[in-house]
N, C-alpha and C positions, 0 to 999 in steps of 0.2 A: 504493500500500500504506500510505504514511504515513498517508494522509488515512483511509484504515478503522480504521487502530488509532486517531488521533485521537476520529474518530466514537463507538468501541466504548468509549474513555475515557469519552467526555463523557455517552456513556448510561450506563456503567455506575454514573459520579461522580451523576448524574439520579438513578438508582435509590437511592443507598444515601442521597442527602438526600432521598429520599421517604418511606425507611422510618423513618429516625431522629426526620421531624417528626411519621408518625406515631406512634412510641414514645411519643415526648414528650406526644406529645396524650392518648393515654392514659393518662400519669403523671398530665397535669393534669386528668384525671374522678376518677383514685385519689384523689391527694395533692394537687390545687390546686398552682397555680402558684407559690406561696411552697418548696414541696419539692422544687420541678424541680431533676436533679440530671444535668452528665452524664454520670457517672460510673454511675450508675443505667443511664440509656440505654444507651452503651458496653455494660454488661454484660447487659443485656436482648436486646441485638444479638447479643451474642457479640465482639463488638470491644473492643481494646484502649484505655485513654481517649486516647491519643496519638495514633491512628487517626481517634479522631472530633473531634477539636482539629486537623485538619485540615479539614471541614467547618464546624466552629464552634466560633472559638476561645476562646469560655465562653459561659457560662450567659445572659447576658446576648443577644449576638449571636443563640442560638437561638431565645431568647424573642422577640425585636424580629421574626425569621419569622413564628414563629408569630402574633404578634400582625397582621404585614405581609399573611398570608395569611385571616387572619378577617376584618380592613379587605374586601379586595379579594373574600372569598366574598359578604357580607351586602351590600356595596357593587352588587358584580355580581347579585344577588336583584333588586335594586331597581331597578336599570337595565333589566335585562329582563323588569319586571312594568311598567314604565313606557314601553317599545319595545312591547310586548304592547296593552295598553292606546292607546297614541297609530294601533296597524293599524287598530284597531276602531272609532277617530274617536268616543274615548270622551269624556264631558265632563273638563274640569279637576278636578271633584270625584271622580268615578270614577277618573280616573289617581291620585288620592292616596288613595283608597280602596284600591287595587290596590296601591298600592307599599306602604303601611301593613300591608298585611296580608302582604305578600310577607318584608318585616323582620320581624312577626311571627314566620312560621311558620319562618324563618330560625334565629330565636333557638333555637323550642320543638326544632329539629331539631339543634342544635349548643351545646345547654347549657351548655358548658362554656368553649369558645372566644367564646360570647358574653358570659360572665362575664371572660372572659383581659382583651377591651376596654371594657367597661363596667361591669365589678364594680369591688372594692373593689382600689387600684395596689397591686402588687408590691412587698415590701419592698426596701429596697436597688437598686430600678432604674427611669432613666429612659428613657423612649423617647426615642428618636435623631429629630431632623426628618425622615429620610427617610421615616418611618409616618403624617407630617403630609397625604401628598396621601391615599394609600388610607384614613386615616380620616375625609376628608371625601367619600364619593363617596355617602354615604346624603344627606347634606347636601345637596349639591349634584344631586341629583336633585329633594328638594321645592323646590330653588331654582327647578331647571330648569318643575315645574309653574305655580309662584305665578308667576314670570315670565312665563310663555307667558298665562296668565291675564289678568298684566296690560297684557301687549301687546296681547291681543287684547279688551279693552275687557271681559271678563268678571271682573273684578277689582272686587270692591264694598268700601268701609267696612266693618267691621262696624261692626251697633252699641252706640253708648254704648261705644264702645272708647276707654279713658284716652289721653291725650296720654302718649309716654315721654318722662323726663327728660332732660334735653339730655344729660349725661355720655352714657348710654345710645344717643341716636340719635347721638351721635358714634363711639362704637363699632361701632353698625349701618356707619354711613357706610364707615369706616376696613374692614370687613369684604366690602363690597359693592364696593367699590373693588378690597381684593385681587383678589377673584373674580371683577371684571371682570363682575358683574353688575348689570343694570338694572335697579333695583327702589327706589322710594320709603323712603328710613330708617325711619320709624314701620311700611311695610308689614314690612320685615326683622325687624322688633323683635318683632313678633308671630309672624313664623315662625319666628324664634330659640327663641322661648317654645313653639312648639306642636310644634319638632322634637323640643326637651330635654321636653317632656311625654310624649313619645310614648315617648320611651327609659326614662322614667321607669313609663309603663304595662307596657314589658315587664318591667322588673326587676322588679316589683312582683310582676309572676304567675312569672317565671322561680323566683325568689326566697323566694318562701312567702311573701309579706307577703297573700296575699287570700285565704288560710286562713282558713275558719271568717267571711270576708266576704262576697266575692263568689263564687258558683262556677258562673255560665253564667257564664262569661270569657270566651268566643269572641264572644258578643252586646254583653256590658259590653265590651271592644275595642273592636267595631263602634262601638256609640252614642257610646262616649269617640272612635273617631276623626273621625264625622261631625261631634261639638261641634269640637275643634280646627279641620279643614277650613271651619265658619264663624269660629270666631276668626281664620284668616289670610283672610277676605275669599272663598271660595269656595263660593259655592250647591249646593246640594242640586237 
């Protein structure tokens, strides 16, 4: 009998942190994430705030979720447009075609939780390290391509690609290292550049900046991510 009423706790404690994140998610399409309140939440719920300070005991904590669980959605897109991809004994440029587009339609699908981790930081708060591993899992998937890439001898120069400056390939280094990846420092240095460009094409269209610029965007994506795909050494 104990063991059921435990069970019925831990679902029922499951349920009411499902609703409150997604309260919150809501608040943050209203109000962005600077007005996240959870006091607000609480009373959206119908809960007391002392009730939900039991769940999360401030503003802070809830946010580092919500931000922990956008990591691990956009993260998780990527992994399974690259699992997907790698069934079909697709090329190395195709799996990064497929994952690009997979974070893409990620973004245009969760507006707002994609601005939570790549817009503009939260006044007043810093992420905790534990957001450090689920915010590298889009990462570490181009890692995971350019690497298979270059083990398997499909890995080209590009070219007339600049020499990075030593500070810089010591940085790659020191990064390739943590991550316990096999990748040449100047090959890193270029997918460091073509991952943060890539983030930088969503924000771009997420964000309104290609208003009244570009407006096939689905195409401009494309062609913008086949260019990146050869800046880190990957044929077409």
């Amino acid at each position: 009998m104990s063991t059921k009423i435990q069970g019925a706790r831990e679902r029922a404690r499951g349920e009411i942190t499902t609703a409150i994140k997604a309260e919150a998610r809501r608040q943050l399409a209203a109000e962005g994430a600077a007005r996240l309140s959870l006091r607000a939440v609480a009373r959206e719920l119908g809960l007391v705030s002392s009730a939900l300070y039991r769940y999360f005991p401030s503003r802070d904590d809830l946010l580092t979720a919500l931000i922990t669980d956008a990591y691990d959605a956009v993260g998780a897109a990527a992994e399974e447009a690259l699992a997907a991809a790698e069934s079909m004994a697709d090329s190395h440029f195709a799996r990064w075609q497929a994952v690009s587009r997979a974070v893409r339609e990620w973004a245009l699908e969760h507006p707002h939780e994609y601005a939570l981790i790549y817009g503009s930081p939260v006044p007043g708060y810093s992420a905790p390290q534990s957001t450090t591993g689920p915010a590298a899992r889009v990462g570490l998937v181009l890692f995971a391509i350019v690497r298979d890439a270059h083990d398997s001898g499909a890995l080209r120069r590009p070219p007339r690609s600049p020499t990075a400056p030593e500070p810089v390939l010591r940085d790659a280094e020191a990064l390739i290292a943590g991550l316990g990846v096999r990748l040449p420092a100047a090959v890193a240095v270029e997918l460091i550049a073509a991952w943060s460009q890539l983030s930088g094409l969503i924000s771009f269209e997420l964000f309104g900046q290609f208003t009244n610029v570009i407006e096939a965007r689905e195409q401009f994506f494309a062609h913008a991510v086949d260019r990146l795909a050869d800046q880190v050494g990957l044929g077409g």
